[in-house]
C-alpha positions in Angstrom: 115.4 129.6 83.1 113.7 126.1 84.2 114.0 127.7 88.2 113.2 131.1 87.6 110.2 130.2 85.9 109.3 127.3 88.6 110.0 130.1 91.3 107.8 132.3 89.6 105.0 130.3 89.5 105.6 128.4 93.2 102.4 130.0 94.6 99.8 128.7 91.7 97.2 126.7 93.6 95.9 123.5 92.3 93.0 121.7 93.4 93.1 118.8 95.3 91.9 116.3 93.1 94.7 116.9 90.5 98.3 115.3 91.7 99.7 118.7 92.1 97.5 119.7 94.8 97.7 116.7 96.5 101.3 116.2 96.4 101.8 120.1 97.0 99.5 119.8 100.3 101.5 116.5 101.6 104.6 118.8 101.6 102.9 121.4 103.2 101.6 118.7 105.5 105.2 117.3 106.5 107.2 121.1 106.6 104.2 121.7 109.7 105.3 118.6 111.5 101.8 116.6 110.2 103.6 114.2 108.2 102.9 112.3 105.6 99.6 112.8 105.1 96.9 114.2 102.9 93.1 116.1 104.1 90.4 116.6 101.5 86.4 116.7 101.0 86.9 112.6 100.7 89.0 111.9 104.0 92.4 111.9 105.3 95.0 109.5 103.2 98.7 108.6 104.9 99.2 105.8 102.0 97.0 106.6 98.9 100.5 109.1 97.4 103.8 107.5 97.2 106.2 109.8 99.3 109.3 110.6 97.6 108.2 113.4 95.8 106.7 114.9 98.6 109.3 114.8 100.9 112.0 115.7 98.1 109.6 119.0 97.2 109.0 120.0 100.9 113.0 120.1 101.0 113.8 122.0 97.9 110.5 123.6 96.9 110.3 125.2 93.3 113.7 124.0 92.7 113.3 120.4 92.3 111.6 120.2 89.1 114.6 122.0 87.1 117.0 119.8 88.9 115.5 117.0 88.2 115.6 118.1 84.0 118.8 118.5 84.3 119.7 115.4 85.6 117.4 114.0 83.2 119.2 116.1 80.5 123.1 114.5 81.7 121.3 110.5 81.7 120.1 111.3 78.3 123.6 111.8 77.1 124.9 108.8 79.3 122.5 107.0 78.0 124.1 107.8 74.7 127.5 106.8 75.3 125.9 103.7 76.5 124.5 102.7 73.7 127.3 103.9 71.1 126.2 107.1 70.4 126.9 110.2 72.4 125.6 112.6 69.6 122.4 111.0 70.0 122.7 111.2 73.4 123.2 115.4 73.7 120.2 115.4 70.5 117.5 113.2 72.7 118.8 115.8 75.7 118.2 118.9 73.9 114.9 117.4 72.8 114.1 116.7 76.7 115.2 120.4 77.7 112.7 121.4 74.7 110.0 119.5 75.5 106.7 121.7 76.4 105.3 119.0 78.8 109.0 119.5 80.5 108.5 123.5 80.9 104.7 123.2 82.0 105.9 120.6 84.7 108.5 122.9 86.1 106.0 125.4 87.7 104.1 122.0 89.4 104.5 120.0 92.3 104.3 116.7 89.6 105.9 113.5 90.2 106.4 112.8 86.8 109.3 114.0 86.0 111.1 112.2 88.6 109.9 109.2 87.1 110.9 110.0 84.4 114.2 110.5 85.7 114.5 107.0 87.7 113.2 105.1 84.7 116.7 106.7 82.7 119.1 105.8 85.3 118.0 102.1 85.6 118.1 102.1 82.1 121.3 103.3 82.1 122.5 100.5 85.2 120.6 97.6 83.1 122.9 98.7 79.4 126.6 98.8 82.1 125.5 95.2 83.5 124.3 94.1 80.2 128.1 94.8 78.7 130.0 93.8 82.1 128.5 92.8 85.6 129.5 95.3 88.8 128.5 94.8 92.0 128.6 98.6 92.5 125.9 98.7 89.2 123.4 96.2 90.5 123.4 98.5 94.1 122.9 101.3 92.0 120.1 100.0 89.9 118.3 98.8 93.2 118.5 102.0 94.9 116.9 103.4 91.4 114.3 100.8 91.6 113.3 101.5 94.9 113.3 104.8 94.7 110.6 104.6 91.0 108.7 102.6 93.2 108.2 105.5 96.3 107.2 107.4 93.4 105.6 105.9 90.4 104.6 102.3 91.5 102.9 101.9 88.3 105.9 101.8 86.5 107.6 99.2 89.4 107.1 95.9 87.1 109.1 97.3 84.6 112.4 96.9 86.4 112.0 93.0 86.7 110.4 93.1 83.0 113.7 94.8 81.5 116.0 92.8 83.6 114.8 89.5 82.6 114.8 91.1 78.4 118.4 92.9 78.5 120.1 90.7 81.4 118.8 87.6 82.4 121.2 87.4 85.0 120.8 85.8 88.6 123.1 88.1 90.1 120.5 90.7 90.1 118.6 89.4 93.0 121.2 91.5 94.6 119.5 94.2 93.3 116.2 93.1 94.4 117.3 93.0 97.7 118.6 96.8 97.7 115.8 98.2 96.5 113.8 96.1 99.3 116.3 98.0 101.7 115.8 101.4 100.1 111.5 101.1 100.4 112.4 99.1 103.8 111.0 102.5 105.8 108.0 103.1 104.0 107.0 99.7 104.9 108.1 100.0 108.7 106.0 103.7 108.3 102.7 101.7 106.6 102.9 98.9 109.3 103.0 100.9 112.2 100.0 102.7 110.4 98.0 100.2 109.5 98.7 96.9 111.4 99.2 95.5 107.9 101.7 95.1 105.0 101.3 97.6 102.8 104.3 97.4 100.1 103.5 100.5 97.8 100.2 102.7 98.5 96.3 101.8 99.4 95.5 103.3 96.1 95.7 100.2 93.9 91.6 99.1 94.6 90.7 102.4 94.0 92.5 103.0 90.5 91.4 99.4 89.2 87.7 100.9 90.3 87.9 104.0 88.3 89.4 102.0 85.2 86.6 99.8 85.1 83.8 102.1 85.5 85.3 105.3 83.5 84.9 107.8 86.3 85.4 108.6 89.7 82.0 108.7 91.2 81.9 105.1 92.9 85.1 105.7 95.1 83.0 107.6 97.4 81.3 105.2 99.3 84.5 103.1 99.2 86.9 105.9 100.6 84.6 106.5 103.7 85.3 103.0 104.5 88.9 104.4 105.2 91.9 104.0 102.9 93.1 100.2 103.6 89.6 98.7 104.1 88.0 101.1 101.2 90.8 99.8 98.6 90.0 96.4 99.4 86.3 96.9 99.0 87.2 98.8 95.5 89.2 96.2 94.2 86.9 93.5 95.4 83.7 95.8 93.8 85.8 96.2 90.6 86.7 92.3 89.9 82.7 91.8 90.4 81.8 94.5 87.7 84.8 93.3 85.6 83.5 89.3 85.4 79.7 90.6 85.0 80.1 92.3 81.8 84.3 92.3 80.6 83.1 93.7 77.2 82.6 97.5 77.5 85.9 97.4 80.0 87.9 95.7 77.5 86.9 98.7 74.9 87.1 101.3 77.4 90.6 100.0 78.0 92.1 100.0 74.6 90.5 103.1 73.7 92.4 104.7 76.7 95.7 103.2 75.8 95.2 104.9 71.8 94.4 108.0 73.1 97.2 107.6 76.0 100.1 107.5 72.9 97.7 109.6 70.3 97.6 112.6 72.2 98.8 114.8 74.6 96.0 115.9 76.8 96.9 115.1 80.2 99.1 118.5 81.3 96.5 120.6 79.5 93.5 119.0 81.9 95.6 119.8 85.2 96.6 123.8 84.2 93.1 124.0 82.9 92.0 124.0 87.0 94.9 126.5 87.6 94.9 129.6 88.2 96.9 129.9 85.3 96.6 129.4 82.8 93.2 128.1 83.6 91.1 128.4 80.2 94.1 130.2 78.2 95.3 126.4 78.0 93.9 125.4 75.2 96.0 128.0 73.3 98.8 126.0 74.1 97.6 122.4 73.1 99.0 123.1 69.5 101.8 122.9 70.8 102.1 120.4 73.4 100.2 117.7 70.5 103.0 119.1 67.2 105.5 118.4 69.3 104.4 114.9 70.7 103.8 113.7 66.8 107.3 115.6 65.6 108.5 113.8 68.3 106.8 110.0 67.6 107.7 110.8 63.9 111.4 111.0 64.4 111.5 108.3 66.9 110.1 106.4 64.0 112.7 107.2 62.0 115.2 106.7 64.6 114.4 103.3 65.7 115.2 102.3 62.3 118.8 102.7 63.1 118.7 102.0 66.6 121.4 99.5 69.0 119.3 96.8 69.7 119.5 97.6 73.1 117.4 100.4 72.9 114.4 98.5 70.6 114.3 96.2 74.1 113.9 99.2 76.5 111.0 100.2 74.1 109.9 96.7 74.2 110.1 96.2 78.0 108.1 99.6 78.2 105.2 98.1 76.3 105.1 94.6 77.9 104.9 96.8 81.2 101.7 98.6 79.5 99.7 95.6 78.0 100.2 93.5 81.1 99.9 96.2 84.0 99.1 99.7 83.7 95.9 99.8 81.0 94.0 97.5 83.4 94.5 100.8 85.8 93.5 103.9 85.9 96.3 104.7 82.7 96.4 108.7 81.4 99.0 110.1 78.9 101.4 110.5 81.6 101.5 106.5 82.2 103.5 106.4 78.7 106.0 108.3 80.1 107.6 105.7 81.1 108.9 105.2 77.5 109.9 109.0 77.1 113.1 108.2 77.6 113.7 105.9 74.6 111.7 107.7 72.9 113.9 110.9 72.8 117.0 108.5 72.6 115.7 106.9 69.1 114.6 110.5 68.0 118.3 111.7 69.1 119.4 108.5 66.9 117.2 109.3 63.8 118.3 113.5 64.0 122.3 112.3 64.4 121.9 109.7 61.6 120.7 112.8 59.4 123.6 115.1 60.2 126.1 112.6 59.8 124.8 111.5 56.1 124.6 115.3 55.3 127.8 116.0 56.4 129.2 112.6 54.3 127.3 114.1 51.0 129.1 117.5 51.9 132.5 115.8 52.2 
């Protein structure tokens, strides 16, 4: 169902300032022998987008995105056999497969998802080395890591962060050092680009800009500078504005981390420039928000019960937020990188109900 509807809706056009359009343009880009590289209004980017998800979506089109839930959907229910639970593990995947944010993402060229898919699988390679080291594991957790950080490099701290909380184990430079091998052509790609060492995008200067001034509107002048140099002057301008008055950022900043994990407003803003569903959207925020508090509600619950293991995922996930990603540019779709625990407790908290229903029956 996840590919017929993503097939269906493979020729919706999004505008180029949303991801979709950017990302859907780069593999447009690439398939005509352009490469890597992405043309608007504001000037031509090779290095702003991290390229996985282009590439992988200019080989497999409208298919990707349901691959990708399913593999999401069979690490959910590893991840519950690692952590003692496989009911838990099949609940949290059902509640993935469910999830309206899931269905919405299917019919757009979103890298999202794919995070969200990395972030599950190094979980799942941190929980095997946790209980017993393989050298095998560690290659496979550094081949994950580089691969979240050629498409999310927000979330790229947050394999050292959860390393050091569940492991704590030297051996896992050897990890480091495969996921420096797996991102080792992007940098080869960036050098021969730019005469300079560029280890995730340009976009970094640019995104501390817009979170410290609230909008867009600055990067204009900055972008015409060209991406490298442009970033640099961003970051540079955004420090300045930051030390003269670190107040109002400060209270811009928290209030976009409440409403970050308060609502779920994100997905709804990028179909609302579609074609469709354009303006319809809003009848389908109901939805998307009931199920985002169900959700947080029985996570709640679940966490209650929860392997320790799982409480230090979560907790990894929100050192990662306080200390990197709300001083960026940080939307709803920043906190995905806890989806996965989240569905895993909620998976806990539904299993532990059945269980003590089934007891009381008994």
């Amino acid at each position: 169902m996840r590919a017929i509807v993503g097939v269906a809706l493979a020729g919706v056009a999004y505008p180029f300032s949303t991801d979709a359009g950017a990302y859907g343009q780069i593999a447009s880009n690439l398939l005509a022998g352009k490469g890597l590289v992405a043309i608007s209004g504001w000037g031509v980017f090779r290095a702003v987008y991290p390229p996985l998800y282009p590439v992988l979506f200019a080989a497999l089109g409208p298919l990707l995105n349901p691959l990708i839930d399913l593999a999401i959907a069979w690490t959910l229910v590893r991840l519950g056999d690692g952590l003692g639970n496989r009911d838990a593990g099949l609940i949290a995947a059902s509640f993935y497969l469910l999830w309206p944010v899931a269905w919405l993402f299917t019919a757009t060229p979103q890298k999202d998802t794919l995070a969200i898919l990395l972030v599950s699988l190094i979980a799942l390679s941190l929980l095997r080395l946790r209980a017993q080291w393989r050298t095998i594991e560690a290659a496979k957790l550094g081949i994950s890591a580089g691969l979240l950080a050629l498409t999310q490099p927000a979330f790229v701290t947050f394999v050292p962060i959860a390393a050091l909380i569940l492991c704590r184990d030297w051996r896992l430079g050897y990890a480091a050092l495969v996921a420096a091998a797996v991102m080792l052509p992007w940098w080869v790609r960036n050098w021969i680009l730019f005469d300079a060492f560029v280890p995730l995008t340009t976009s970094s200067g640019f995104n501390l800009l817009v979170s410290v001034t609230g909008y867009y509107a600055p990067m204009k002048p900055f972008l015409a500078m060209g991406e490298l140099e442009g970033s640099k002057a961003a970051l540079r301008e955004a420090l300045r504005l930051f030390a003269d008055n670190p107040v109002p950022v400060l209270i811009h900043r928290a209030g976009s981390a409440v409403r970050a994990f308060a609502l779920e407003g994100y997905v709804p803003a990028v179909f609302a420039q579609a074609p469709w569903p354009g303006r319809s959207m809003a009848s389908f925020v109901p939805l998307l928000q009931g199920f985002w508090v169900a959700l947080v509600l029985a996570s709640a619950w679940g966490f209650r019960s929860a392997p320790r293991e799982l409480k230090l995922l979560l907790l990894a996930g929100l050192i990662q937020f306080a200390t990197v990603n709300v001083w960026f540019e940080f939307a709803e779709r920043h906190r995905y990188l806890v989806m996965p625990f989240l569905f895993m407790a909620a998976g806990i908290g539904v299993a532990t109900i059945i269980r003590k229903r089934q007891a009381h029956i008994l």
